[in-house]
ZATORRO-955103 format. One record per residue: residue in one letter; y, z, x of N, C-alpha, C in turn. Coordinates in steps of 0.02 Angstrom, whole numbers, padded with zeros to 5 digits, always signed. Atoms other than C-alpha are relative to their C-alpha. Example, Ala and Ser with C-alpha at 12.3 -4.5 7.8 and 13.67 -1.06 7.14 Angstrom:
A-00059+00000+00045-00225+00390+00615+00060+00000+00045S-00059-00003-00042-00053+00357+00684+00055+00037-00039
This chain:
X+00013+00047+00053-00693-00495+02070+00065-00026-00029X-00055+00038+00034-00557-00631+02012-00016-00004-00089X-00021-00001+00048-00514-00613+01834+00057-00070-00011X-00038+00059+00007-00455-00784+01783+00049+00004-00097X-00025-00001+00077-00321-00771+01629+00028-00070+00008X-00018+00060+00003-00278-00938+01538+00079+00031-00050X-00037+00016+00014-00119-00955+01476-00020-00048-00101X+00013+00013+00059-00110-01012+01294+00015-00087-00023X-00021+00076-00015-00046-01195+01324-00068-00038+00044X+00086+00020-00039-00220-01220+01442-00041+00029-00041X+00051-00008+00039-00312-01151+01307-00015-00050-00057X-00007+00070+00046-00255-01286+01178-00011-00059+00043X+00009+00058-00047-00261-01406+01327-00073-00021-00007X+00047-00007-00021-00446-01375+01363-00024-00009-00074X+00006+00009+00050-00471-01372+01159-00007-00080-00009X+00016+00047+00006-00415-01550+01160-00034-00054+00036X+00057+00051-00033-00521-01617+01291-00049+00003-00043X+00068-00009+00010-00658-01554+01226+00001-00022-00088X+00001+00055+00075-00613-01638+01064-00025-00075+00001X-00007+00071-00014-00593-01801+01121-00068-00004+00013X+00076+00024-00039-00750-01782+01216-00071-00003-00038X+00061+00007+00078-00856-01749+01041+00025-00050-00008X-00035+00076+00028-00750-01892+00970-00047-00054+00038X+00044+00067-00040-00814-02020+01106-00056+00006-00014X+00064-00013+00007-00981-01952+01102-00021-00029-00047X+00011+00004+00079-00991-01978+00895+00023-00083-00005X-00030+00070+00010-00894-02149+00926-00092-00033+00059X+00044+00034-00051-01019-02198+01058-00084-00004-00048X+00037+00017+00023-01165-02151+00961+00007-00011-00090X+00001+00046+00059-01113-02202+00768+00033-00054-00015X-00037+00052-00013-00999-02342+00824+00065+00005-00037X-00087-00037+00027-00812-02330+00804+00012-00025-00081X+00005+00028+00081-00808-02412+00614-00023+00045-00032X+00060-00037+00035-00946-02305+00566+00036+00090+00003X-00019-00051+00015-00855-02157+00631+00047+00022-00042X-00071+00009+00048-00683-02190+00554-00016+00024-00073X+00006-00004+00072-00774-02211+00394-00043+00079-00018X+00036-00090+00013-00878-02022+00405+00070+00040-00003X-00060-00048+00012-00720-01940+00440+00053-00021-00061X-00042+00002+00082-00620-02012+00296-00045+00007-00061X+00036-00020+00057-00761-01983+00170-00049+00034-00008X+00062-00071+00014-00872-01852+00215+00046+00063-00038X-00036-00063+00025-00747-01716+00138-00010+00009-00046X-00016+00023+00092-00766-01801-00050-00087+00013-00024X+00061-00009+00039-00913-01723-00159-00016-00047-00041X-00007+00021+00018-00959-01851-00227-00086-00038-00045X+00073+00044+00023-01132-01945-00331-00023-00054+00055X+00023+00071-00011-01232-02086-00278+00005-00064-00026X-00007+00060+00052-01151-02253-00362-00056-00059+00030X+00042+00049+00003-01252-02370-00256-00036+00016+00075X+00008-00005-00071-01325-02378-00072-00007-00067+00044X-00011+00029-00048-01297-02453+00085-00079-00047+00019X+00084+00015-00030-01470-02575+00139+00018-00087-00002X+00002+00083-00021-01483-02757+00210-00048-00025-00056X+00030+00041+00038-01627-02773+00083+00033-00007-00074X-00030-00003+00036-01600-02848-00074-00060+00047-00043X+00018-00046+00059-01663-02705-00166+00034+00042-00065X-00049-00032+00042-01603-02639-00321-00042+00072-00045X+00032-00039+00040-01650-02491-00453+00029-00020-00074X+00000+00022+00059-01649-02526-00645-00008+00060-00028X-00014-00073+00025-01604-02348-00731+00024-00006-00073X-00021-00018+00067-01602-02307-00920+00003+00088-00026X-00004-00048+00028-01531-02168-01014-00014+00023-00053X+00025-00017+00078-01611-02072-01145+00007+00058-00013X-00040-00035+00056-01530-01987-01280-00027-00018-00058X-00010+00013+00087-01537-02069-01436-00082-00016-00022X+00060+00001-00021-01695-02105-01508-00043-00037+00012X+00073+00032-00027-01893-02187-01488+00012-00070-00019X+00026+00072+00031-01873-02330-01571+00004-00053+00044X+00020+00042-00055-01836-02455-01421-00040+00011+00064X+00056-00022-00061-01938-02371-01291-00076-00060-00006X+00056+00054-00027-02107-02470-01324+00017-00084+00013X-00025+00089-00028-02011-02638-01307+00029+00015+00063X-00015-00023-00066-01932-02577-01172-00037+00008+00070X+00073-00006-00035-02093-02522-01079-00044-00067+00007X+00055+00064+00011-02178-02686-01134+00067-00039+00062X-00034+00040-00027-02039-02773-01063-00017-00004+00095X-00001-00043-00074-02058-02684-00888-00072-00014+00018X+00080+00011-00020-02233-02709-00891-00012-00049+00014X+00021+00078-00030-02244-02890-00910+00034-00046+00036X-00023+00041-00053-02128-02921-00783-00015+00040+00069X+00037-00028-00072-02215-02785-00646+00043+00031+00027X-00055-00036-00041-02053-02678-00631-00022+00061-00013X-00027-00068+00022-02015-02497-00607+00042+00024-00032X-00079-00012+00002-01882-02402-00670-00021+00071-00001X-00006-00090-00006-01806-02225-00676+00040+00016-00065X-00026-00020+00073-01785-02155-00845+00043+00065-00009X-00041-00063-00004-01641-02008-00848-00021+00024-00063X+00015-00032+00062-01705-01889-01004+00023+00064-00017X-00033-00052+00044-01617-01776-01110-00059+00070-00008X+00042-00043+00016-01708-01613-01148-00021+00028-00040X+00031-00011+00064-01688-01602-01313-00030-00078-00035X+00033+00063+00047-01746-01797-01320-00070+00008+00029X+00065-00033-00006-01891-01707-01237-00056+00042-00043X+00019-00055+00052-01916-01581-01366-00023-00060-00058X+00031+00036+00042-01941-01739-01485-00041-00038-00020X+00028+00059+00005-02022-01871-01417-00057+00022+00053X+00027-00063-00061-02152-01757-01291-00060-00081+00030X+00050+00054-00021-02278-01922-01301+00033-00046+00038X-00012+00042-00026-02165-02048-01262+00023+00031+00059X-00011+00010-00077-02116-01964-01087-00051-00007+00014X+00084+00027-00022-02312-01957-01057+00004-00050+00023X+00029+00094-00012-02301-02145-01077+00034-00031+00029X-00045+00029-00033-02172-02168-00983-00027+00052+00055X+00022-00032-00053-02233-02048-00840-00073-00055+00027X+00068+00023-00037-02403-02127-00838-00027-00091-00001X+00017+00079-00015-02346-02310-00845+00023-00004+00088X-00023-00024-00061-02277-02249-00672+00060+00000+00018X-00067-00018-00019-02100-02235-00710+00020+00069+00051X-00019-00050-00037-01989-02129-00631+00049+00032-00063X-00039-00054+00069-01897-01986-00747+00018+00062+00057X-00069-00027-00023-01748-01921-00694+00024+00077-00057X-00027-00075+00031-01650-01744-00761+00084-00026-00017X-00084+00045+00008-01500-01812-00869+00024+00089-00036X-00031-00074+00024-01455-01609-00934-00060+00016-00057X+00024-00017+00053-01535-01520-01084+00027-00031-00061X-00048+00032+00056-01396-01555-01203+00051-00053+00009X-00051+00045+00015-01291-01689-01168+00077+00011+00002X-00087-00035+00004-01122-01584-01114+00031-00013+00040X-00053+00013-00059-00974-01608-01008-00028+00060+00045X-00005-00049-00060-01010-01511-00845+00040+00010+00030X-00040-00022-00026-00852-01493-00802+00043+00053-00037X-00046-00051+00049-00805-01399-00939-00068+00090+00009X+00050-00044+00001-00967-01280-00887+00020+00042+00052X-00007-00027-00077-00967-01135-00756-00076-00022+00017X+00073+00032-00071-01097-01154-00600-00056+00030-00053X+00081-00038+00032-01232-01028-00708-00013-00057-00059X+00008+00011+00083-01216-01148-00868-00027-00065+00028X+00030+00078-00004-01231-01313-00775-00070+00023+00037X+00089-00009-00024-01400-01252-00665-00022+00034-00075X+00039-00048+00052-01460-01169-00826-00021-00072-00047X+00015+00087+00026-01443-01354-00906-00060-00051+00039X+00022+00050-00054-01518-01451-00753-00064+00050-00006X+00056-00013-00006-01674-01321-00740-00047+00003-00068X+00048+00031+00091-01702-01330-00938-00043-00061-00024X+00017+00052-00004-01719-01495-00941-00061-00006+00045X+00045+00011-00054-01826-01501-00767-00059+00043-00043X+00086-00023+00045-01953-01374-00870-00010-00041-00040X+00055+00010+00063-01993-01457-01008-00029-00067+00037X+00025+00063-00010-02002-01627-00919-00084+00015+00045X+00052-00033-00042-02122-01535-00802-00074+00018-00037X+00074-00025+00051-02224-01459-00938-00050-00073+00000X+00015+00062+00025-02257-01647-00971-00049-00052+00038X-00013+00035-00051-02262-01728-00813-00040+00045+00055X+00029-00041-00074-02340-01607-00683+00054-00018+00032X-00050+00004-00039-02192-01654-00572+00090+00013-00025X-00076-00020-00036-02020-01577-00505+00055-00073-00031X-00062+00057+00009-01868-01684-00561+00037+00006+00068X-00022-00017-00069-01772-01726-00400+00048-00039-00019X-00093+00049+00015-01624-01858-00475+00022+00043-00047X-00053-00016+00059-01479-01787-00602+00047-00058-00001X-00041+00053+00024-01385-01913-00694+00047+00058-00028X-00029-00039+00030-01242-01806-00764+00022-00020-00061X-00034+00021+00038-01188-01824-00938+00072-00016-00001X-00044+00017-00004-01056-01935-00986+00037-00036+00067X-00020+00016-00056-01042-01971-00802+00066+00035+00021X-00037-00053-00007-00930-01803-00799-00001+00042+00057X+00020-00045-00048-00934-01722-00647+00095+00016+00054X-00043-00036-00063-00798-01628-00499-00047+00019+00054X+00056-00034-00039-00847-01563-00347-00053+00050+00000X+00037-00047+00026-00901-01402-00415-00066-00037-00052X+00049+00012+00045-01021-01480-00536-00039-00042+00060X+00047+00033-00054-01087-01589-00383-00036+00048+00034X+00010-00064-00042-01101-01429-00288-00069+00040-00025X+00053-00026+00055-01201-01350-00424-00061-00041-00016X+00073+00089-00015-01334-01515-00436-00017+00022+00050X+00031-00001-00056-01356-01498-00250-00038+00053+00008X+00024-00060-00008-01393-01306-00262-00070-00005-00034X+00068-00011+00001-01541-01339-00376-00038-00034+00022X+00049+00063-00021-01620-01483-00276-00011-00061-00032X+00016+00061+00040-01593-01611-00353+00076-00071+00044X-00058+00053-00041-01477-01804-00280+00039+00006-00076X-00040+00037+00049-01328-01841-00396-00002-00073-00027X+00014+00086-00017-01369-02026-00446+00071+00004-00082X-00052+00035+00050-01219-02125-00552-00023-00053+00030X+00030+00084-00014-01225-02319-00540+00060-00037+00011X-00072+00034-00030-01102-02441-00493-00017-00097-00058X+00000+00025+00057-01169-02559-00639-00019+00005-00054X-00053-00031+00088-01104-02535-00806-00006-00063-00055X-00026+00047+00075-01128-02671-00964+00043+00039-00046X-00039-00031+00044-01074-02540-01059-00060-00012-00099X+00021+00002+00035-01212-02574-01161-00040+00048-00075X-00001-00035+00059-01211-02432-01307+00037-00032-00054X-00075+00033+00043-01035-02527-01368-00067-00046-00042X+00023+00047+00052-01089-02654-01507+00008-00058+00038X+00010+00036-00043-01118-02796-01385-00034-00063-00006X+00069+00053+00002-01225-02953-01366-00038+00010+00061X+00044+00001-00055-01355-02960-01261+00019-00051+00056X-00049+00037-00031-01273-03116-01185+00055+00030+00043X-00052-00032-00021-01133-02997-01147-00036+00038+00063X+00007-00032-00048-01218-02877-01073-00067-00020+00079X+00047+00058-00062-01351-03012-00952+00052+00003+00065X-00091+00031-00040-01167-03077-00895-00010+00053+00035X-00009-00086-00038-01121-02892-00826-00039+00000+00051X+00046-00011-00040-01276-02837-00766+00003-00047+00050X+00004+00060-00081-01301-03020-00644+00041-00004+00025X-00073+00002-00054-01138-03045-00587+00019+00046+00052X-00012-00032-00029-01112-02882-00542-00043+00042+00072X+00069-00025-00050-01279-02842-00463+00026-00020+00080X+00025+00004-00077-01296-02815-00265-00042+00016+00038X+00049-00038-00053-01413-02747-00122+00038+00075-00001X-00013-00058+00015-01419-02579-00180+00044+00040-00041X-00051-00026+00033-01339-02569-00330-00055+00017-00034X+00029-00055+00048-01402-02431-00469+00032-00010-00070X-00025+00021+00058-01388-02518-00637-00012+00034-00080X+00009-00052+00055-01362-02419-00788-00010-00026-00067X+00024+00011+00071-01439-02449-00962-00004+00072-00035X+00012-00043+00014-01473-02356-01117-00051-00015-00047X+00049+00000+00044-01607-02341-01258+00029-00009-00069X-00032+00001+00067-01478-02362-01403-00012-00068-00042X-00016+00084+00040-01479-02548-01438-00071-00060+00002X+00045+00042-00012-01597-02690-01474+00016-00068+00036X-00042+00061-00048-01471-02810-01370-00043+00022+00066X+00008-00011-00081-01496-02703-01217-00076-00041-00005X+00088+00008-00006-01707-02746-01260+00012-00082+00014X+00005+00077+00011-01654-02941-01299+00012-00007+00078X-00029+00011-00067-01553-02924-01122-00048-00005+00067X+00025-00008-00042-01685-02852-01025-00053-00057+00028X+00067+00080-00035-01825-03000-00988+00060-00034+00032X-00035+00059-00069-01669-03118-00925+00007+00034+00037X-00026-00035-00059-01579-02990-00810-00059+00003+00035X+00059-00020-00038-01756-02938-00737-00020-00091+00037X+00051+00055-00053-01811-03133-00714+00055-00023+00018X-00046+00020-00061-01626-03175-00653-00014+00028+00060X+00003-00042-00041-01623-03058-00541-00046-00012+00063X+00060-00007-00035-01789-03086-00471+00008-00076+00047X+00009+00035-00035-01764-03250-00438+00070-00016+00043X-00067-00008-00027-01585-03215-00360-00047+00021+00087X+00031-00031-00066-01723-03131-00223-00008+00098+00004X-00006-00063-00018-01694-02953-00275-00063+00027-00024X+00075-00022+00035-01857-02827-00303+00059+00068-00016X-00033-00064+00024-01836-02694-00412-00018+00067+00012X+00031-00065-00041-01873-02504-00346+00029+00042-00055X-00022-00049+00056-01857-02338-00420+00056+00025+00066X-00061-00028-00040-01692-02244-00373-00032+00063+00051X+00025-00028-00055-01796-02112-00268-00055-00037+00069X+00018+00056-00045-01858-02274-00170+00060-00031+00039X-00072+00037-00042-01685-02328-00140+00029+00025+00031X-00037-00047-00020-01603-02185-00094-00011+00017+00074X+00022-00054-00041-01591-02080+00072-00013+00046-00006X-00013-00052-00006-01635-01929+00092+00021+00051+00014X-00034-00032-00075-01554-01874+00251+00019-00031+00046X-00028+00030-00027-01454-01916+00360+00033-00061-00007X-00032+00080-00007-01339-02015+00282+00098+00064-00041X-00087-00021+00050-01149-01986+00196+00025-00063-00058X-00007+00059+00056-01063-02057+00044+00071-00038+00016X-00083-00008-00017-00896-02140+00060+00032-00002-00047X-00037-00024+00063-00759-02137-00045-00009-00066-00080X+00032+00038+00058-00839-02281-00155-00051+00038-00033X+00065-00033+00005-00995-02172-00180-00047-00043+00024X+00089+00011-00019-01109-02267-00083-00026+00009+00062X+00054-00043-00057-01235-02208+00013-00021-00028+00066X+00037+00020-00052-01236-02238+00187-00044+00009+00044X+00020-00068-00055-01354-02208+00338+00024+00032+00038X-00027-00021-00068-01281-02121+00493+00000-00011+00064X+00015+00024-00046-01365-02224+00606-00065-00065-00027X+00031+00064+00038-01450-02410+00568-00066+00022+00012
């Protein structure tokens, strides 16, 4: 019986064939562009700012914190123009307002897991931020019969570790990639501008519940928008689930068209 020994120079040799030969393979089937761009930004933990899609679809996302008082204009608004949206909710704005998620669950929004309290998660360890993210997910649950599956992070605070920690309890990271900035003292004018301009196919536009601008804002943006061609979806409509990567913009591609 021949006993074949390799030499340590034919062992790295044979290493980089068989590199190359994944390489082609991965080029051949995600096309060389497509691969370039997995290997420079699959490494980066990163949210969901917007996603990758030929349609023009978008998601329309508000944050709630502060309190009730614009929610039924808000809702009305949404209603009489036939949109969705995805409402990110606090857990202690759970603890206050227990009806209005109802009414926002059973106009058929979507409600998202924005923390319990409202804290930097990067200033948290891993036990403090899942202990936040599943607090929240109970009570909304109590409410709701259903699992939260998005996290908005407060402040839009996050590292890898705090991404890491999101993923562990099941839940997508969603951030947005449009911003009015509409908490600031603003016009509604101001923040229309923002929102349309910036809008694209698959962008994740961020509002909040603080202001009665954002409410004045919302009917144009929704009937610009609409007649720009875009429909509006909830962010677990837009999203992938699998099989995709983010790149170093945060947005969400597939892995294969």
């Amino acid at each position: 019986m021949k006993v074949l020994i390799l030499s340590k120079e034919k062992i790295k040799n044979i290493g980089v064939v068989f590199l190359i030969v994944c390489i082609a393979v991965l080029f051949k089937l995600l096309g060389g562009y497509k691969l370039i761009d997995v290997f420079l930004n699959s490494k980066a933990d990163l949210p969901i700012y917007s996603v990758e899609t030929k349609e023009k679809r978008v998601a329309l996302t508000f944050d709630i914190g502060w309190g009730d008082e614009y929610i039924p204009s808000i809702l009305k608004v949404l209603d009489d123009n036939n949109v969705k949206a995805t409402f990110f909710i606090l857990g202690t704005w759970v603890d206050k307002y227990p009806n209005r998620v109802k009414e926002i669950d059973l106009k058929g929004h979507e409600i998202g897991n924005h923390s319990n309290n409202h804290i930097y998660f990067t200033r948290l360890t891993k036990s403090k931020i899942k202990e936040e993210v599943f607090t929240a997910s109970s009570k909304i649950k109590k409410i709701t019969g259903k699992e939260t599956k998005l996290m908005r992070v407060p402040y839009g605070d996050y590292n890898s570790e705090v991404i890491k920690a999101i993923e562990e309890t099941g839940h997508y990271c969603i951030q947005w990639d449009v911003d009015p900035i509409d908490w600031r003292t603003i016009s509604h004018q101001q923040i229309e501008k923002t929102v349309i301009s910036k809008t694209r196919n698959g962008s994740i536009i961020l509002l909040h519940n603080s202001s009665m601008e954002t409410v004045k804002a919302l009917d144009t943006i929704i009937k610009e928008l609409k007649n720009k061609g875009y429909e509006f979806v909830k962010v677990s409509d837009l999203i992938y689930k699998d099989n995709y990567y983010i790149d170093f913009t945060g947005r969400q591609k597939p892995l294969s068209e």
